[in-house]
N, C-alpha and C positions, 0 to 999 in steps of 0.2 A: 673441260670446255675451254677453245682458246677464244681469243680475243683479236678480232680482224683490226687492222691498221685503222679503217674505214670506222669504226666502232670507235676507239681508241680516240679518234682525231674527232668523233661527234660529242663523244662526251666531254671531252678539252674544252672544246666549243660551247656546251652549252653550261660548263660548268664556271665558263667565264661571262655567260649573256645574264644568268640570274640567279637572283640572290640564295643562300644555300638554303635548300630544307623547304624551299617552294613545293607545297604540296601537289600543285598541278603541274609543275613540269618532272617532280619525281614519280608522278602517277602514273605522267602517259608515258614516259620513259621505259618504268615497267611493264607495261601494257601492249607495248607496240614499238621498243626499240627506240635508242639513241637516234640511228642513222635517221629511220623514218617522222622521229620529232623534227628535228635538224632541217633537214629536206621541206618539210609544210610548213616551218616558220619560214625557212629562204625566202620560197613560193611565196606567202600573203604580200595582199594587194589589197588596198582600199578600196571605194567606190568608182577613184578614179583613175585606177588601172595604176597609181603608184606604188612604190613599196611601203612597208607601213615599217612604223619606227623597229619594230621589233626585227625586220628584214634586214635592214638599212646595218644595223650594229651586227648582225651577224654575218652579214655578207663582206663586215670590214676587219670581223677577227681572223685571226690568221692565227691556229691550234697549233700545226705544226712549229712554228716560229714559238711559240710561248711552250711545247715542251723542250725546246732545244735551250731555250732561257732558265728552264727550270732546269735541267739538265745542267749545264752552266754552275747552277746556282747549289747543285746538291740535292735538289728534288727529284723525285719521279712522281708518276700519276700511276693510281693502280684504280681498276676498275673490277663491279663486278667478272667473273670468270677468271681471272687474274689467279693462278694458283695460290699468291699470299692474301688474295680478299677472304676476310673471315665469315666464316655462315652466320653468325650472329647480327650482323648486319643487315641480311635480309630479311631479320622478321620483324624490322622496322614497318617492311610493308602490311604489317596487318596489326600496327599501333598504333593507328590513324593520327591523327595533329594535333598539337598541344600550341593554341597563341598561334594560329594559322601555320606553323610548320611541323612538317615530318617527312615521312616518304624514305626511302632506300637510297644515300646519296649516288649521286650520279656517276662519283669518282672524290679517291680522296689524294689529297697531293700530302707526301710523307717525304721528311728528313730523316734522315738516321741509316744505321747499316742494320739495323734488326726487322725482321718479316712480323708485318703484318700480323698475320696468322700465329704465328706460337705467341707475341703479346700479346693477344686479345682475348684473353678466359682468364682475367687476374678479378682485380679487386679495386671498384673504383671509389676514393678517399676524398668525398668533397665535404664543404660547408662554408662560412663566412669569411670574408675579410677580414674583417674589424675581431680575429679571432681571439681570443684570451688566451693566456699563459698556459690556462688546461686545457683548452682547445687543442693547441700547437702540441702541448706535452702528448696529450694521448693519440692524435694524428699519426704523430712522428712514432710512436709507438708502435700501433699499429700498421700502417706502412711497412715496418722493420720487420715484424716478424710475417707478416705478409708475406715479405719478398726473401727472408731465413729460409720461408718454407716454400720457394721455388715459383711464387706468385708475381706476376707483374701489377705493377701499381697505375693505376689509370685516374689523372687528374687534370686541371685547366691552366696550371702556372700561375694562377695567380695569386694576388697577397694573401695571408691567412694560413687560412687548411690545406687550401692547395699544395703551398709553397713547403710547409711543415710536413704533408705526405712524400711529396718528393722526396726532400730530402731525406724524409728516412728510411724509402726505399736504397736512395742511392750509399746513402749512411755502410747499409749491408750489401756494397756493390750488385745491388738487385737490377732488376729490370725495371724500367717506371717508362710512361705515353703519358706526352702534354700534348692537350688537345686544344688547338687556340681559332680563339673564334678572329684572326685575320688569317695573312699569307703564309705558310709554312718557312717561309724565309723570313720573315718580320719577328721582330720582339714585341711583345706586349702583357705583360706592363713592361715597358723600355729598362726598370732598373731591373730585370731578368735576364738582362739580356745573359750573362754570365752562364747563368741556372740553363736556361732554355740552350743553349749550344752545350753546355755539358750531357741535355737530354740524349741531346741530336748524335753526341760519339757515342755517349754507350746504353741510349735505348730508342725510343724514336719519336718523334715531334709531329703531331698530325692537323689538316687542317682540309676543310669541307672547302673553304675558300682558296682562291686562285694565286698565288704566289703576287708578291704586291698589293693584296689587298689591304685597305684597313681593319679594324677591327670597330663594326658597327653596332647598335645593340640587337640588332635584328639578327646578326650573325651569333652572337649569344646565346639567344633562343636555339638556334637549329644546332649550336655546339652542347648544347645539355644533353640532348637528345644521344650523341653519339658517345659520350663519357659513359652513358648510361649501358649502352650497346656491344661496347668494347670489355664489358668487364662481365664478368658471371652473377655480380653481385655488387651494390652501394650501400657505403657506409658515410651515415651525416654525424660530425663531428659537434656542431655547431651552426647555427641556422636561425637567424630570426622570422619573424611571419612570414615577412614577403624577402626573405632570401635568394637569391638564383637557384643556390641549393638545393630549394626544394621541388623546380623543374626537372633536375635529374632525377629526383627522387620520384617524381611522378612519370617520368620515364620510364624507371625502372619498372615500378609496378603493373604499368602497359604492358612490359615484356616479359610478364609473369615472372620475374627473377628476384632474390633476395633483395629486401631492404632492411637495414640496418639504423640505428641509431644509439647514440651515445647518449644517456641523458649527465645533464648539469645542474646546477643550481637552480631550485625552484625560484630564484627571483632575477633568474639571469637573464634577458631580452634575448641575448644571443644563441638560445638554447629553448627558445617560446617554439619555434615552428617545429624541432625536434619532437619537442614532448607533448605537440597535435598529432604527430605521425605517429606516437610510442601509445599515446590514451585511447587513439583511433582504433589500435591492433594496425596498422599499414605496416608499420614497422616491429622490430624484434631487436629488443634493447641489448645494446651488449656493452662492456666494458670495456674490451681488451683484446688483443687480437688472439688469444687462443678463442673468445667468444668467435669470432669474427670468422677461422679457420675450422672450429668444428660445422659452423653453419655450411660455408662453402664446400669441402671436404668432401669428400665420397666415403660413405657409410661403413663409421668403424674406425675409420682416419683423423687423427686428430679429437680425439675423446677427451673432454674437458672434466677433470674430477670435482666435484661437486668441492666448496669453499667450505673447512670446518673448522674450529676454533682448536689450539692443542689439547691432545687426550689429557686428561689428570685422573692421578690414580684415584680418588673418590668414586669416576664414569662407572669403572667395574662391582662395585658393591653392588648389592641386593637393597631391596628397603629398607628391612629392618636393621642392615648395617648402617644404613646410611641415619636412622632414627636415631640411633644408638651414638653415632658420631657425632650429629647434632646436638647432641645433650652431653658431651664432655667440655668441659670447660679449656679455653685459650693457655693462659697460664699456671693459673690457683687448682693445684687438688683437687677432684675431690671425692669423696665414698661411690663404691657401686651399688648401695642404698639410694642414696642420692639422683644419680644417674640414670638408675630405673626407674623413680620415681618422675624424675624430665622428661624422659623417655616415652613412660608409660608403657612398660615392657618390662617380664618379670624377672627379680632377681636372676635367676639361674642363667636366663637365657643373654642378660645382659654381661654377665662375667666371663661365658663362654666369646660372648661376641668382642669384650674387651682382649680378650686373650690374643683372638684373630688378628685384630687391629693393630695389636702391638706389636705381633710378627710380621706385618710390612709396615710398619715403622712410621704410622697413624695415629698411635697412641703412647705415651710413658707411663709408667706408674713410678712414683717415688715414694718418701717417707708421707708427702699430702694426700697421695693419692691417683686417681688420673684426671691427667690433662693429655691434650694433642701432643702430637709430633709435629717436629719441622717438617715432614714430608707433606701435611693436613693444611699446613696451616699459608 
Protein backbone atom coordinates (compact mmCIF):
# COMPACT_ATOMS: atom_id res chain seq x y z
CA UNK A 1 0.00 0.00 0.00
CA UNK A 2 1.62 3.40 -0.96
CA UNK A 3 1.05 6.59 0.39
CA UNK A 4 -0.35 9.69 -1.94
CA UNK A 5 1.49 13.02 -1.44
CA UNK A 6 -2.11 14.34 -0.78
CA UNK A 7 -2.26 11.84 2.24
CA UNK A 8 1.16 12.47 3.43
CA UNK A 9 0.50 16.36 3.48
CA UNK A 10 -3.13 15.64 5.27
CA UNK A 11 -1.79 13.90 7.82
CA UNK A 12 1.22 16.64 8.40
CA UNK A 13 -1.72 18.70 8.84
CA UNK A 14 -3.63 17.33 11.06
CA UNK A 15 -1.15 16.04 13.07
CA UNK A 16 -0.05 19.56 13.74
CA UNK A 17 -4.04 20.99 14.22
CA UNK A 18 -4.52 18.46 17.33
CA UNK A 19 -3.43 17.32 20.22
CA UNK A 20 -1.89 13.51 19.85
CA UNK A 21 -4.11 10.44 20.58
CA UNK A 22 -7.53 12.69 20.21
CA UNK A 23 -9.79 9.80 20.06
CA UNK A 24 -12.11 11.70 17.49
CA UNK A 25 -9.83 12.92 15.05
CA UNK A 26 -8.01 9.26 15.14
CA UNK A 27 -11.30 7.67 14.67
CA UNK A 28 -12.60 9.52 11.82
CA UNK A 29 -9.18 9.47 10.32
CA UNK A 30 -9.64 5.72 10.23
CA UNK A 31 -12.90 5.63 9.06
CA UNK A 32 -12.96 7.83 6.24
CA UNK A 33 -9.38 8.99 5.55
CA UNK A 34 -6.86 11.81 6.21
CA UNK A 35 -7.67 13.82 3.08
CA UNK A 36 -11.51 13.65 3.66
CA UNK A 37 -11.04 14.71 7.59
CA UNK A 38 -8.79 17.61 6.45
CA UNK A 39 -11.03 18.68 3.57
CA UNK A 40 -14.69 18.92 6.28
CA UNK A 41 -12.60 20.69 8.93
CA UNK A 42 -11.34 23.48 5.99
CA UNK A 43 -15.04 23.52 4.95
CA UNK A 44 -16.80 24.40 8.65
CA UNK A 45 -18.61 27.46 9.00
CA UNK A 46 -20.50 28.74 11.82
CA UNK A 47 -23.98 30.08 11.64
CA UNK A 48 -22.71 33.04 10.17
CA UNK A 49 -21.30 31.69 7.09
CA UNK A 50 -17.59 32.35 8.88
CA UNK A 51 -14.92 30.02 9.35
CA UNK A 52 -14.82 28.45 12.54
CA UNK A 53 -11.64 28.41 14.61
CA UNK A 54 -11.00 25.02 13.80
CA UNK A 55 -10.90 26.15 9.79
CA UNK A 56 -9.13 29.28 10.53
CA UNK A 57 -5.82 27.30 11.99
CA UNK A 58 -5.86 24.77 9.42
CA UNK A 59 -6.27 26.89 6.54
CA UNK A 60 -2.97 28.78 8.15
CA UNK A 61 -0.76 25.49 8.49
CA UNK A 62 1.37 25.07 5.77
CA UNK A 63 2.32 20.73 5.98
CA UNK A 64 4.56 21.02 3.31
CA UNK A 65 6.72 23.77 4.79
CA UNK A 66 6.89 21.99 8.31
CA UNK A 67 8.16 18.57 6.43
CA UNK A 68 10.77 20.39 4.87
CA UNK A 69 11.68 21.89 8.43
CA UNK A 70 11.71 18.56 9.69
CA UNK A 71 13.67 17.36 7.04
CA UNK A 72 16.13 20.17 7.78
CA UNK A 73 15.89 19.15 11.17
CA UNK A 74 16.74 15.16 10.79
CA UNK A 75 13.14 14.15 11.01
CA UNK A 76 10.71 12.45 8.63
CA UNK A 77 7.09 11.71 9.05
CA UNK A 78 6.00 8.15 8.46
CA UNK A 79 2.46 7.35 8.12
CA UNK A 80 0.25 4.43 8.21
CA UNK A 81 1.07 2.40 4.59
CA UNK A 82 4.52 3.71 4.82
CA UNK A 83 6.52 0.36 4.38
CA UNK A 84 8.40 1.04 7.80
CA UNK A 85 4.80 1.68 9.78
CA UNK A 86 4.64 -1.22 11.98
CA UNK A 87 1.34 -3.52 12.18
CA UNK A 88 1.24 -3.39 15.74
CA UNK A 89 0.19 0.09 15.69
CA UNK A 90 -3.03 -0.48 14.12
CA UNK A 91 -4.56 -2.49 16.60
CA UNK A 92 -4.45 0.59 18.66
CA UNK A 93 -7.67 0.92 16.78
CA UNK A 94 -9.62 -1.65 18.56
CA UNK A 95 -8.15 -0.59 22.37
CA UNK A 96 -10.33 2.13 22.63
CA UNK A 97 -9.26 5.16 25.08
CA UNK A 98 -7.69 5.20 28.15
CA UNK A 99 -7.97 9.33 29.99
CA UNK A 100 -9.86 10.38 26.69
CA UNK A 101 -6.94 9.12 24.41
CA UNK A 102 -6.16 6.54 21.98
CA UNK A 103 -6.89 5.82 18.45
CA UNK A 104 -4.13 4.64 15.58
CA UNK A 105 -1.81 7.92 15.43
CA UNK A 106 -2.24 9.77 12.56
CA UNK A 107 1.50 9.84 11.78
CA UNK A 108 4.54 9.58 13.68
CA UNK A 109 7.53 11.88 13.27
CA UNK A 110 10.91 9.78 14.05
CA UNK A 111 14.82 10.80 14.31
CA UNK A 112 17.17 8.26 13.79
CA UNK A 113 18.59 6.09 10.78
CA UNK A 114 16.81 2.77 12.04
CA UNK A 115 13.26 1.63 10.45
CA UNK A 116 10.46 1.61 12.13
CA UNK A 117 9.43 -1.56 11.50
CA UNK A 118 12.37 -4.06 12.45
CA UNK A 119 12.41 -1.90 16.17
CA UNK A 120 9.00 -2.33 16.91
CA UNK A 121 8.64 -6.10 18.29
CA UNK A 122 11.32 -5.64 21.18
CA UNK A 123 10.52 -5.15 24.80
CA UNK A 124 9.24 -2.16 26.30
CA UNK A 125 11.12 -1.34 29.99
CA UNK A 126 9.16 1.25 31.95
CA UNK A 127 8.51 2.40 35.66
CA UNK A 128 9.18 5.33 38.11
CA UNK A 129 11.24 8.15 38.29
CA UNK A 130 12.16 8.51 41.70
CA UNK A 131 13.55 4.82 40.80
CA UNK A 132 15.80 2.96 43.53
CA UNK A 133 19.30 1.60 43.28
CA UNK A 134 17.38 -1.97 42.43
CA UNK A 135 15.05 -0.48 40.33
CA UNK A 136 17.91 0.92 38.00
CA UNK A 137 20.17 -2.19 38.88
CA UNK A 138 17.51 -4.69 37.43
CA UNK A 139 16.16 -2.26 34.44
CA UNK A 140 19.58 -1.96 33.23
CA UNK A 141 19.81 -5.66 33.55
CA UNK A 142 17.14 -6.50 31.75
CA UNK A 143 17.41 -4.03 28.96
CA UNK A 144 20.90 -5.75 28.37
CA UNK A 145 20.17 -8.97 27.97
CA UNK A 146 17.05 -8.01 26.00
CA UNK A 147 19.01 -6.38 23.48
CA UNK A 148 22.26 -9.52 23.86
CA UNK A 149 19.31 -11.48 22.48
CA UNK A 150 18.58 -9.24 19.40
CA UNK A 151 15.50 -7.26 21.17
CA UNK A 152 15.06 -3.55 20.76
CA UNK A 153 14.23 -1.81 23.88
CA UNK A 154 11.26 0.50 23.88
CA UNK A 155 11.18 3.30 26.52
CA UNK A 156 10.24 7.34 27.48
CA UNK A 157 13.83 8.94 28.26
CA UNK A 158 13.13 9.72 31.16
CA UNK A 159 14.59 9.84 34.77
CA UNK A 160 14.55 6.50 36.56
CA UNK A 161 13.80 3.27 34.68
CA UNK A 162 13.48 4.81 31.70
CA UNK A 163 16.86 6.13 31.67
CA UNK A 164 18.47 2.78 33.38
CA UNK A 165 16.67 0.75 30.40
CA UNK A 166 18.37 2.67 27.80
CA UNK A 167 21.23 2.54 28.85
CA UNK A 168 21.45 -0.89 29.14
CA UNK A 169 20.25 -1.62 26.13
CA UNK A 170 22.89 0.74 24.62
CA UNK A 171 25.50 -0.83 27.36
CA UNK A 172 25.27 -4.08 24.72
CA UNK A 173 25.42 -1.67 21.66
CA UNK A 174 21.64 -2.90 21.21
CA UNK A 175 18.99 -1.34 19.62
CA UNK A 176 16.65 0.99 22.08
CA UNK A 177 13.23 3.67 20.85
CA UNK A 178 12.71 6.79 23.06
CA UNK A 179 9.37 7.71 22.80
CA UNK A 180 8.78 11.31 23.97
CA UNK A 181 5.80 12.99 24.60
CA UNK A 182 7.11 16.49 22.68
CA UNK A 183 8.75 17.23 19.20
CA UNK A 184 11.19 14.51 17.97
CA UNK A 185 13.63 17.34 17.72
CA UNK A 186 13.21 18.62 21.48
CA UNK A 187 14.97 17.12 24.66
CA UNK A 188 12.91 16.40 27.41
CA UNK A 189 13.92 16.12 30.19
CA UNK A 190 16.56 18.75 28.82
CA UNK A 191 19.48 17.04 30.92
CA UNK A 192 19.10 14.13 28.31
CA UNK A 193 19.75 15.86 25.91
CA UNK A 194 23.20 13.83 25.49
CA UNK A 195 21.25 10.25 25.93
CA UNK A 196 18.27 11.13 23.60
CA UNK A 197 20.84 12.30 20.42
CA UNK A 198 22.86 9.18 21.25
CA UNK A 199 19.32 7.44 20.61
CA UNK A 200 18.68 9.25 17.52
CA UNK A 201 22.50 7.79 15.72
CA UNK A 202 22.14 4.38 16.78
CA UNK A 203 18.53 3.68 17.27
CA UNK A 204 15.47 5.95 16.82
CA UNK A 205 13.81 8.71 18.84
CA UNK A 206 9.91 8.88 18.22
CA UNK A 207 7.22 11.22 18.77
CA UNK A 208 3.23 11.33 18.03
CA UNK A 209 3.90 15.19 18.43
CA UNK A 210 4.95 17.60 15.74
CA UNK A 211 8.62 18.70 15.73
CA UNK A 212 8.63 21.86 18.14
CA UNK A 213 6.33 20.90 20.33
CA UNK A 214 6.33 20.98 23.92
CA UNK A 215 6.02 18.31 26.03
CA UNK A 216 2.51 18.67 27.62
CA UNK A 217 0.94 16.31 30.25
CA UNK A 218 -1.84 15.49 27.99
CA UNK A 219 0.90 14.55 25.45
CA UNK A 220 1.92 11.83 28.14
CA UNK A 221 -1.06 10.31 28.23
CA UNK A 222 -1.21 9.43 24.31
CA UNK A 223 2.84 8.67 24.55
CA UNK A 224 2.05 5.57 27.00
CA UNK A 225 -0.13 4.44 24.79
CA UNK A 226 2.49 4.01 21.94
CA UNK A 227 5.65 2.58 24.35
CA UNK A 228 2.98 0.04 24.86
CA UNK A 229 2.34 -0.58 21.06
CA UNK A 230 5.94 -0.66 19.79
CA UNK A 231 6.93 -3.48 21.91
CA UNK A 232 5.64 -7.16 21.86
CA UNK A 233 5.53 -6.99 25.57
CA UNK A 234 5.93 -4.48 29.12
CA UNK A 235 7.90 -4.94 31.81
CA UNK A 236 7.24 -2.53 35.21
CA UNK A 237 10.28 -2.24 37.04
CA UNK A 238 9.03 -0.04 39.70
CA UNK A 239 5.79 1.93 39.87
CA UNK A 240 3.98 3.59 42.60
CA UNK A 241 -0.12 3.60 42.64
CA UNK A 242 -0.57 6.32 40.56
CA UNK A 243 2.63 5.94 38.38
CA UNK A 244 2.48 6.96 34.59
CA UNK A 245 3.78 3.39 34.45
CA UNK A 246 1.08 1.99 34.95
CA UNK A 247 -0.95 3.70 31.89
CA UNK A 248 1.42 1.71 29.65
CA UNK A 249 0.83 -1.08 31.58
CA UNK A 250 -2.74 -0.78 30.96
CA UNK A 251 -2.11 -0.32 27.53
CA UNK A 252 -0.62 -3.25 27.19
CA UNK A 253 -3.20 -5.29 28.41
CA UNK A 254 -5.67 -3.64 25.86
CA UNK A 255 -3.40 -5.03 23.40
CA UNK A 256 -3.76 -8.48 24.59
CA UNK A 257 0.23 -8.48 24.91
CA UNK A 258 2.45 -9.54 27.70
CA UNK A 259 2.75 -7.77 31.02
CA UNK A 260 5.29 -8.08 33.09
CA UNK A 261 6.46 -6.98 36.44
CA UNK A 262 9.25 -6.88 38.78
CA UNK A 263 8.30 -7.27 42.29
CA UNK A 264 10.31 -5.35 45.29
CA UNK A 265 10.18 -4.67 48.72
CA UNK A 266 6.96 -5.34 50.35
CA UNK A 267 7.33 -1.85 52.05
CA UNK A 268 8.58 -0.07 49.06
CA UNK A 269 5.91 2.72 47.76
CA UNK A 270 7.76 2.68 44.60
CA UNK A 271 6.94 -0.94 43.86
CA UNK A 272 2.94 -0.63 45.48
CA UNK A 273 1.38 -0.24 41.93
CA UNK A 274 3.56 -3.32 40.73
CA UNK A 275 2.47 -5.70 43.18
CA UNK A 276 -1.64 -4.62 42.32
CA UNK A 277 -0.67 -5.76 38.78
CA UNK A 278 1.28 -9.03 40.23
CA UNK A 279 -1.77 -9.99 43.21
CA UNK A 280 -4.38 -9.01 40.38
CA UNK A 281 -2.85 -11.95 38.07
CA UNK A 282 -2.69 -8.59 35.21
CA UNK A 283 0.82 -9.22 35.34
CA UNK A 284 3.37 -12.21 35.40
CA UNK A 285 6.28 -11.57 37.98
CA UNK A 286 9.47 -11.99 36.67
CA UNK A 287 13.01 -11.32 37.91
CA UNK A 288 15.37 -11.09 35.39
CA UNK A 289 15.47 -10.91 31.99
CA UNK A 290 15.90 -14.64 30.98
CA UNK A 291 12.24 -14.27 32.90
CA UNK A 292 11.54 -11.64 30.55
CA UNK A 293 12.91 -13.61 27.18
CA UNK A 294 11.37 -17.02 27.81
CA UNK A 295 7.99 -15.04 28.12
CA UNK A 296 8.52 -13.00 24.81
CA UNK A 297 10.39 -15.90 22.83
CA UNK A 298 8.85 -18.24 20.48
CA UNK A 299 8.06 -21.68 21.95
CA UNK A 300 11.10 -23.57 22.93
CA UNK A 301 13.52 -20.48 22.71
CA UNK A 302 14.93 -19.28 25.53
CA UNK A 303 14.05 -21.98 28.27
CA UNK A 304 14.58 -20.77 31.55
CA UNK A 305 15.89 -23.76 33.92
CA UNK A 306 14.02 -24.04 36.82
CA UNK A 307 16.41 -22.10 40.20
CA UNK A 308 17.89 -25.18 42.54
CA UNK A 309 20.09 -25.06 45.27
CA UNK A 310 23.75 -27.24 44.77
CA UNK A 311 23.28 -30.98 44.57
CA UNK A 312 24.98 -32.68 47.95
CA UNK A 313 25.87 -35.91 48.03
CA UNK A 314 23.41 -36.79 51.05
CA UNK A 315 20.19 -35.86 47.77
CA UNK A 316 21.12 -39.43 46.44
CA UNK A 317 20.61 -41.63 49.54
CA UNK A 318 17.52 -43.73 50.06
CA UNK A 319 15.91 -43.27 53.51
CA UNK A 320 17.10 -45.56 55.54
CA UNK A 321 20.52 -44.28 54.53
CA UNK A 322 19.80 -41.11 55.08
CA UNK A 323 18.24 -42.42 58.93
CA UNK A 324 21.17 -44.17 59.50
CA UNK A 325 23.40 -40.92 58.82
CA UNK A 326 21.40 -39.03 60.91
CA UNK A 327 22.12 -40.90 63.91
CA UNK A 328 26.02 -41.00 63.50
CA UNK A 329 27.60 -38.69 65.56
CA UNK A 330 29.57 -35.09 64.25
CA UNK A 331 32.86 -35.76 66.00
CA UNK A 332 32.76 -38.47 69.07
CA UNK A 333 32.75 -42.34 68.08
CA UNK A 334 30.55 -44.05 68.56
CA UNK A 335 29.23 -48.17 68.67
CA UNK A 336 26.98 -49.52 65.71
CA UNK A 337 24.98 -50.64 68.77
CA UNK A 338 24.41 -47.25 69.54
CA UNK A 339 23.71 -46.08 66.29
CA UNK A 340 20.96 -48.51 65.56
CA UNK A 341 19.56 -47.98 68.56
CA UNK A 342 19.23 -43.72 67.34
CA UNK A 343 18.31 -45.01 64.29
CA UNK A 344 15.87 -47.49 65.25
CA UNK A 345 17.09 -49.86 62.53
CA UNK A 346 18.60 -53.10 63.25
CA UNK A 347 21.84 -54.09 64.01
CA UNK A 348 22.73 -55.81 60.76
CA UNK A 349 21.24 -53.62 58.56
CA UNK A 350 22.81 -50.54 60.09
CA UNK A 351 26.56 -51.95 59.86
CA UNK A 352 25.88 -52.98 56.18
CA UNK A 353 24.61 -49.29 55.63
CA UNK A 354 27.77 -47.92 57.65
CA UNK A 355 29.88 -49.81 55.43
CA UNK A 356 28.32 -47.97 52.31
CA UNK A 357 28.60 -44.63 53.79
CA UNK A 358 32.07 -44.98 54.40
CA UNK A 359 32.80 -45.91 50.77
CA UNK A 360 31.89 -42.31 49.53
CA UNK A 361 33.46 -40.92 52.24
CA UNK A 362 30.19 -40.05 54.77
CA UNK A 363 31.38 -41.88 57.28
CA UNK A 364 34.89 -42.88 59.31
CA UNK A 365 35.26 -45.31 61.67
CA UNK A 366 38.39 -45.04 64.00
CA UNK A 367 39.52 -46.58 67.34
CA UNK A 368 35.97 -44.51 68.97
CA UNK A 369 34.16 -45.72 66.52
CA UNK A 370 31.92 -43.95 63.75
CA UNK A 371 31.35 -40.54 63.17
CA UNK A 372 30.78 -38.55 59.82
CA UNK A 373 33.05 -37.65 57.19
CA UNK A 374 34.28 -34.27 56.00
CA UNK A 375 32.31 -34.88 52.77
CA UNK A 376 28.73 -35.17 55.52
CA UNK A 377 29.43 -32.81 57.30
Amino acid sequence: MSVTEEERLARAALSRLAEPGDPRLTGLVSEIGAVTVRDHLQAERDLHGLRTDVAERLEALDPAADLERADRLGVRFVVPGDPEWPEGLDELAHAGAVANRGGVPVGLWLRGHARLDTVASGVAVVGCRSSTTYGDSTAGEIAAMAARAGLSVVSGAAFGIDQAAHRGALAMQGSTVAVLACGADRHYPAAHRRLIDHIADVGLVVSEAAPGCAPLRVRFLARNRLVAALARGTVVVEAAVRSGALSTAHWTTRLNRPLMGVPGPVTSAQSQGVHEKLRSGEATLVTGGEDVLEILGRPGDHLREEPRGPVRVRDGLGLRAQQVLDAVPVTRGAAVDSIARSAGIGLREVHSTLVTLASQGLVVHDSRGWRLGDTAR
